[in-house]
C-alpha positions in Angstrom: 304.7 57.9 57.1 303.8 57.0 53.4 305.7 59.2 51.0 304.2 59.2 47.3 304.2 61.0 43.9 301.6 63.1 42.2 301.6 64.4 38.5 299.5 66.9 36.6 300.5 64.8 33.6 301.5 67.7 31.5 302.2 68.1 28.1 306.6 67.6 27.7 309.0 68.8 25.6 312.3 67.1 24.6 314.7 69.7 26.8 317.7 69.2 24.0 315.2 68.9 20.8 312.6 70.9 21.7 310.3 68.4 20.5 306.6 67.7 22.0 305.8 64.5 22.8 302.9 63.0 21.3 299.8 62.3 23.6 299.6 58.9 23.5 303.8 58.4 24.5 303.1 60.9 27.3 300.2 58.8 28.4 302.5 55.5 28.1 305.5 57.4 29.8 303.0 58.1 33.0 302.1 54.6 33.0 305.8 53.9 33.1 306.7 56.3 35.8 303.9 54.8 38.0 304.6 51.2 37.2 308.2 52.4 38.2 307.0 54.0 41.5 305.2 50.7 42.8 308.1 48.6 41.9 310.9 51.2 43.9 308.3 50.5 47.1 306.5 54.6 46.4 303.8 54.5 48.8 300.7 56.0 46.4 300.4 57.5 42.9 297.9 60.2 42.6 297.0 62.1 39.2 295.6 65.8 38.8 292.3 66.4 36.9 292.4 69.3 34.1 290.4 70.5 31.6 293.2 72.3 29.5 295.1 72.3 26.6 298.5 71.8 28.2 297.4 68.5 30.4 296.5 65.3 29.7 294.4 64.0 33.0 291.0 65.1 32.0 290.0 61.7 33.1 292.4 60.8 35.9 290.4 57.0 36.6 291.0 55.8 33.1 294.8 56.8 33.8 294.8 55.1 36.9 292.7 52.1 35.8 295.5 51.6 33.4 297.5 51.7 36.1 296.2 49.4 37.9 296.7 46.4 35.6 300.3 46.9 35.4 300.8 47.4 39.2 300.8 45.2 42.6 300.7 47.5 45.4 300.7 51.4 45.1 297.8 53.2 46.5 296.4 54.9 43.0 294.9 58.6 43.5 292.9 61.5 42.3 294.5 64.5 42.9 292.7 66.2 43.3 289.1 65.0 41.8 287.8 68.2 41.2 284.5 67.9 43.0 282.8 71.2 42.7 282.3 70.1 38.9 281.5 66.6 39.1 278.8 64.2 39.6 278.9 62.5 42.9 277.4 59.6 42.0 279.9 59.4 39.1 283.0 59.7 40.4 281.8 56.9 43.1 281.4 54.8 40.5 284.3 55.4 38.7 286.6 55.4 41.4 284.9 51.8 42.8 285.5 50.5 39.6 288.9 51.3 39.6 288.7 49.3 43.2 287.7 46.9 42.0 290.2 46.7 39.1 293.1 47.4 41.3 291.9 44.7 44.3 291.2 47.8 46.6 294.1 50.2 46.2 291.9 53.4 45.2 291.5 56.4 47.1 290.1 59.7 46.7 291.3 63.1 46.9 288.3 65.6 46.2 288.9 69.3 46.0 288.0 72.2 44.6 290.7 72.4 42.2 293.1 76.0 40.8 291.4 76.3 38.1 288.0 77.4 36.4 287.9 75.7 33.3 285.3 72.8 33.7 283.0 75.3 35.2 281.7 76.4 31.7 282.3 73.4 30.1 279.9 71.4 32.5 277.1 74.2 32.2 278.0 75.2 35.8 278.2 78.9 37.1 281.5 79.9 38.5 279.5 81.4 41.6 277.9 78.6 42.5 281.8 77.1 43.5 281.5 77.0 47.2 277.9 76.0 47.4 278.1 72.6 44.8 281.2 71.4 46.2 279.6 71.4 49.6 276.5 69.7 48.4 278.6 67.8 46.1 280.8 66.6 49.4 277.8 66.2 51.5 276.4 63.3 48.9 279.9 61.3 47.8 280.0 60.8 51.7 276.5 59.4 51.7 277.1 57.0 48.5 280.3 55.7 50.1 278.3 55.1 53.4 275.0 53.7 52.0 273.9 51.3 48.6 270.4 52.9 48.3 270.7 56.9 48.9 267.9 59.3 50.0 268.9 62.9 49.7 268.3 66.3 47.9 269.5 69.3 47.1 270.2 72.7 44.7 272.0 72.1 42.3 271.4 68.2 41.3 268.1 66.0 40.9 266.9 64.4 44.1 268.0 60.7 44.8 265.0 58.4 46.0 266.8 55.4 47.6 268.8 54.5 43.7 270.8 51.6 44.3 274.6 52.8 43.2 277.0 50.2 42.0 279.2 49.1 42.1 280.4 48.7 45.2 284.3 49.2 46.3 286.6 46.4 46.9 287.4 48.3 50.3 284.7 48.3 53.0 285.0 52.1 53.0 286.3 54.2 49.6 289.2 56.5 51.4 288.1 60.1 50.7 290.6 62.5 51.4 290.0 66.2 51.6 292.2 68.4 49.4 293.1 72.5 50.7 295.1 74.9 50.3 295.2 77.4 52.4 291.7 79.0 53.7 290.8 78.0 57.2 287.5 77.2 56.5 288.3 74.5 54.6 290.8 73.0 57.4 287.4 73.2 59.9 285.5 71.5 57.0 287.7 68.3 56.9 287.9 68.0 60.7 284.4 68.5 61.3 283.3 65.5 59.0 286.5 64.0 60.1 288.1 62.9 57.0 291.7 62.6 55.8 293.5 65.7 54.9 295.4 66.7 52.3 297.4 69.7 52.2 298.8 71.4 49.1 301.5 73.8 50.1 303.1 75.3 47.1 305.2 78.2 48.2 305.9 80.4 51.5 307.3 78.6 54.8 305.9 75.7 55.4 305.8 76.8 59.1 302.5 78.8 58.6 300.9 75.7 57.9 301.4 74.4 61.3 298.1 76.6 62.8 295.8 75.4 59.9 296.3 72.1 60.6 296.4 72.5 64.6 293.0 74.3 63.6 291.8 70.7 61.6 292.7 68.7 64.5 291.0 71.0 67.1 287.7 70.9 64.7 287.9 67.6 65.0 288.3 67.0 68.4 285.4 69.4 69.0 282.9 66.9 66.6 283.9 64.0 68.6 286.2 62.2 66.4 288.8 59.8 67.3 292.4 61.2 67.1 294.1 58.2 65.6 291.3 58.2 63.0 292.8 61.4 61.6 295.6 61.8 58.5 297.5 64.5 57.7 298.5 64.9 54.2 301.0 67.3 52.3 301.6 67.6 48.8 305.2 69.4 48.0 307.2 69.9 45.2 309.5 67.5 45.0 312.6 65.6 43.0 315.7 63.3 43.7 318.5 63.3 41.9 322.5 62.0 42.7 323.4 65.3 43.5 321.7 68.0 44.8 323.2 70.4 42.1 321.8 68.0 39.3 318.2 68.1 41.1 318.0 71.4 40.8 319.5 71.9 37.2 316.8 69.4 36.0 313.8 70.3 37.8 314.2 73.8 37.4 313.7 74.9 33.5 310.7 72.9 33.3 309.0 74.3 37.0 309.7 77.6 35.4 308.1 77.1 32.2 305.0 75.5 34.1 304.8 78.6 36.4 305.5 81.1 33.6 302.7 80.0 31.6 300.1 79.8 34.5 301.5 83.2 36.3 300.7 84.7 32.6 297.0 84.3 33.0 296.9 84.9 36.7 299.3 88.3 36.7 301.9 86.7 38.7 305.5 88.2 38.3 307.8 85.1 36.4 309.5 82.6 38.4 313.2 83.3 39.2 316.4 80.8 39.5 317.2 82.8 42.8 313.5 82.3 44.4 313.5 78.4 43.6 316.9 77.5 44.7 315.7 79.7 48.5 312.5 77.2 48.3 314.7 74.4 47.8 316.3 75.6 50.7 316.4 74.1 54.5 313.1 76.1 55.5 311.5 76.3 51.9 308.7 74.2 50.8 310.3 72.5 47.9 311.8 68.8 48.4 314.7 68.6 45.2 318.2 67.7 46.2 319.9 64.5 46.5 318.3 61.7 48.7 320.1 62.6 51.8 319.1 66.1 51.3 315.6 65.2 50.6 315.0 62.7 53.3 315.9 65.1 55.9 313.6 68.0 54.3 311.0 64.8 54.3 312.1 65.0 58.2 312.2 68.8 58.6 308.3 68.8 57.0 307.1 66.2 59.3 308.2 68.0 62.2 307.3 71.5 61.9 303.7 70.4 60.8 303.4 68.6 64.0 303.1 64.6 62.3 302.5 63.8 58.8 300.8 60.8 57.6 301.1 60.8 54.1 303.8 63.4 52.1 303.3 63.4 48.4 305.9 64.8 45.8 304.7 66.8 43.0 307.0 65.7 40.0 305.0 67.4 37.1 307.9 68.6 35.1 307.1 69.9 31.5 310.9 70.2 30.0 312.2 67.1 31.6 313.5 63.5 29.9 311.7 60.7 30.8 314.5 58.4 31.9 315.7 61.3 34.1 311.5 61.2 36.1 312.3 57.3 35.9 315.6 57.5 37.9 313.7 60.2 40.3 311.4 57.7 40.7 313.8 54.5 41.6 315.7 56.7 43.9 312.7 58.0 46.0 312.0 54.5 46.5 314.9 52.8 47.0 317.2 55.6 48.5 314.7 58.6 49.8 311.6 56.4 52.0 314.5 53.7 53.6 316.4 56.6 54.9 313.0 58.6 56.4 311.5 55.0 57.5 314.9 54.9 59.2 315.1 57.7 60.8 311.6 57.4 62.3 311.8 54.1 63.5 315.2 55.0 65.3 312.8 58.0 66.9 310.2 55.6 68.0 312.7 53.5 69.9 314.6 56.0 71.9 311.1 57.6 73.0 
């Protein structure tokens, strides 16, 4: 199993001054934290894409093309690119570039994303979101497959066998797909039989277990190979020394993030009680210390039947930067050793 980090790379505030970080140091703190994720031995590094006040990833390649020149290893990731808003033949480009920059380390994650925003700010019509990120899908797959591309459709001018350079380091771009939680979109990824990435943000993680069954079923029925399939998950997540600590850190900052979103979406606010039961042994949310985490990392990959890839979502708007550093270091050198552990200690008593 890889086990990675994913930010949103939010706007923070100094906890203790109350003072909002510039946009540039937040910028230079994200390079930081993933410079610090490759060297602790994190698997991947993915970053959001918003078009809103309170983040900074508008342009997640030029984030990760930063990244790139200041790191050795770590898989560097959209997520998610939101696709239903995007040019195809853009975000190939962009995305081999970054490739190319990073000697074949990019990946990515296309969704639909949470939110509406780029919608209008593209010139796009908010009804037209299920019907441009299939078409959208349908023609990233055909530039990563083929140089010279013949296709049409609705909402974009035709291609006419355009060259579209330049070409990936990798033989074949990973493209993940990125869900939530309606079925269709489960069936989608395994009937084109591509990498899945699951976003599970609250509930039991449990009820996950038939969405993904349903994936691997769709893609049995298309004729794809089973070992050719990934399952992803993306889960709130944070390590701290003690489990106590984890939670007292993460929390004030998860609640602000929630607060402010819930506002616009009628939620009711977030509540101490309700995140410390999701931190909990069935809850979705991976924050404790490593021991505690690694067997949540554990728990997760059995009840979803196998997990390929688990990434933690770290965004945290109210917390100090050398506190997400030490996350960092100890999901690398204290959280994957004890999971990698633990599942090679399976593999030899099977």
């Amino acid at each position: 199993m890889q086990i990675g980090i994913d930010s949103f790379a939010a706007v923070v505030s100094d906890p203790v001054t109350g003072i909002t970080l510039s946009a540039s140091q937040r910028l230079k703190n994200l390079i930081e934290e993933i410079v610090t994720a490759d060297q602790a031995g994190v698997d991947s590094f993915g970053v959001g894409e918003h078009h809103r006040q309170e983040y900074l990833d508008s342009a997640p390649s030029v984030i990760l093309a930063a990244a790139a020149s200041r790191t050795e290893r770590i898989r560097l990731t959209s997520a998610v690119t939101v696709l239903s808003a995007a040019d195809p033949v853009r975000v190939f480009q962009e995305f081999a570039t970054l490739d190319l920059l990073s000697g074949g380390r990019a990946e990515i994650i296309a969704g639909r994303g949470s939110f509406t925003e780029a919608f209008p700010l593209f010139g796009l019509a908010l009804q037209d979101y299920d019907s441009l990120f299939a078409e959208h899908l349908d023609l990233l797959l055909k530039i990563r497959d083929d140089t010279h591309v013949h296709w049409s459709g609705q909402h974009r001018a035709a291609l006419t066998g355009q060259g579209i350079y330049p070409r990936p380091a990798q033989d074949r771009l990973p493209i993940w797909l990125g869900v939530g939680g309606t079925p269709q979109s489960f069936v989608r990824a395994g009937l084109l039989g591509l990498p899945l990435m699951v976003a599970i943000i609250g509930g039991d993680m449990r009820q996950f277990r038939p969405l993904i069954d349903l994936y691997r079923e769709a893609s049995r029925r298309a004729g794809h190979a089973p070992e050719t399939l990934k399952v992803g998950v993306h889960l709130f997540g944070f390590v701290a020394p003690s489990t106590q600590q984890a939670l007292d850190l993460f929390y004030p900052g998860y609640a602000r993030m929630l607060d402010t979103i819930g506002r616009e979406r009628g939620w009711s606010p977030p509540s101490r009680a309700q995140f410390d039961a999701s931190t909990g042994p069935g809850g979705p949310y991976l924050i404790g210390d490593p021991q505690t985490v690694a067997q949540k990392v554990l728990y997760a990959n059995d009840v979803l039947g196998g997990i390929d890839r688990l990434t933690f979502q770290m965004t945290n708007v109210l917390l100090p930067h050398a506190a997400m550093l030490d996350a960092i270091t100890l999901l690398g050198a204290n959280v994957i050793p004890l999971v990698q552990q633990a599942l090679a200690g399976r593999t030899a008593t099977a």
